[in-house]
N, C-alpha and C positions, 0 to 999 in steps of 0.2 A: 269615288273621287268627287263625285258631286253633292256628297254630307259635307265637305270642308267647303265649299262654296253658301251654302245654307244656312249653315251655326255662324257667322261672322252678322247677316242680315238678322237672324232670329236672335241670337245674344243680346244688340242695339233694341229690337225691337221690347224683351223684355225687362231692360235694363229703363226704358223710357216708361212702361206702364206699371213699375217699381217706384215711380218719379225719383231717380234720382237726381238729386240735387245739385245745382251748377259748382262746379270745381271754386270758383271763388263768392261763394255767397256771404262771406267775411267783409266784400267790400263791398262798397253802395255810392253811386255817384248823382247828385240830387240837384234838379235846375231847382234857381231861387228865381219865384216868382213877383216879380213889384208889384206894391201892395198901395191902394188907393191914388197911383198915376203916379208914381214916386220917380219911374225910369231906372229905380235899382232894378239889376237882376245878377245873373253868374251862377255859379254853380258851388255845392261843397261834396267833398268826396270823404266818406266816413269808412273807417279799417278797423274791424273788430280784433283786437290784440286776443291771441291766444288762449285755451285757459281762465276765461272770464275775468280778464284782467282790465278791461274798460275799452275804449275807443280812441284813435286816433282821431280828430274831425278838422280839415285844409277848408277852409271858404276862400272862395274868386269872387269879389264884386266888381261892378262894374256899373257907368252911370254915377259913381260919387262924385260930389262936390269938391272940386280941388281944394285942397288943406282943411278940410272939416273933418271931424274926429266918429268914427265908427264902432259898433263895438256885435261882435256877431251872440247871441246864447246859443242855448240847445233846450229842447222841452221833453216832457215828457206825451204834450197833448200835440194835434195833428196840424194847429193853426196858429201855430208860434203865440198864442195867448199869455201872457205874462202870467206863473205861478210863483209862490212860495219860493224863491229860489235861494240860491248860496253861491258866493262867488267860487265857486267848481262849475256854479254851468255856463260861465261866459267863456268863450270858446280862445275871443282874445279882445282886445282894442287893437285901432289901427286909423290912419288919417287916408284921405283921400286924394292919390299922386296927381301930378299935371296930365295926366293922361284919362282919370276919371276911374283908375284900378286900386283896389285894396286888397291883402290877406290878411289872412287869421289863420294862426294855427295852434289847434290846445289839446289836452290828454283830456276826455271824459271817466270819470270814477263807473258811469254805468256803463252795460254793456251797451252791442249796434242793438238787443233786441228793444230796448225799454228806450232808447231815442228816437221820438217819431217826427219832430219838426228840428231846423235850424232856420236863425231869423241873422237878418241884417236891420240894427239900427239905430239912430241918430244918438249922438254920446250924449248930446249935452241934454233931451227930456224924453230918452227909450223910445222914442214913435216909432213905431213900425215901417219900414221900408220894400222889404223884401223878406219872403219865406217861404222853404220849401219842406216838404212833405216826405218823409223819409221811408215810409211803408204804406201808400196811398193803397 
């Protein structure tokens, strides 16, 4: 009677130094950091589509300038650094409500693994505001 009391603790325990992997490692929820005393921040939450079939990626800002125009990317490097890019990796545009909140929400063509930063910023000359770090 007391082997079925023991296989339940010893299962978990071998199951943890297998490292299995958390049930949703598909999704990824990422604080955005403000970037040279901007007051941006918020959060974006990235959802690996099935199948290697790309990324859902939702940004929450917050701290925006009421009615000024925002626009979130996605990178491949860890510090939102502006590369080479293609209009696929802006996530979305969007303006900034009387309350100081924005979203964005766009399809990434890559996967969650090859997105390591999302940035928030300013439409009108790209400055950097906010970004966060997706596999720190």
């Amino acid at each position: 009677m007391q082997r079925f009391l023991i296989l339940p603790p010893v299962l978990a325990l071998m199951l943890l130094a297998l490292g299995a992997a958390p049930a949703n490692s598909r999704h990824v929820k990422v604080a955005l950091q403000p970037v040279n005393g901007s007051g941006i921040s918020g959060f974006a939450i990235l959802e690996g589509l099935p199948h290697e079939k790309g990324t859902v990626i939702t940004v929450h800002a917050t701290g925006l300038t009421p009615g000024t125009e925002y626009l979130s990317l996605y990178y491949g490097n860890h510090t939102c650094e502006l590369e080479p890019y293609s209009s696929q990796d802006v996530i979305g545009h969007y303006v900034g409500a009387s309350d100081g909140t924005g979203n964005a929400n766009g399809r990434a063509d890559d996967d969650l693994d090859e997105i390591n930063s999302v940035s928030v910023r300013l439409a009108s000359d790209f400055s950097l505001k906010a970004c966060g770090d997706v596999h720190p």
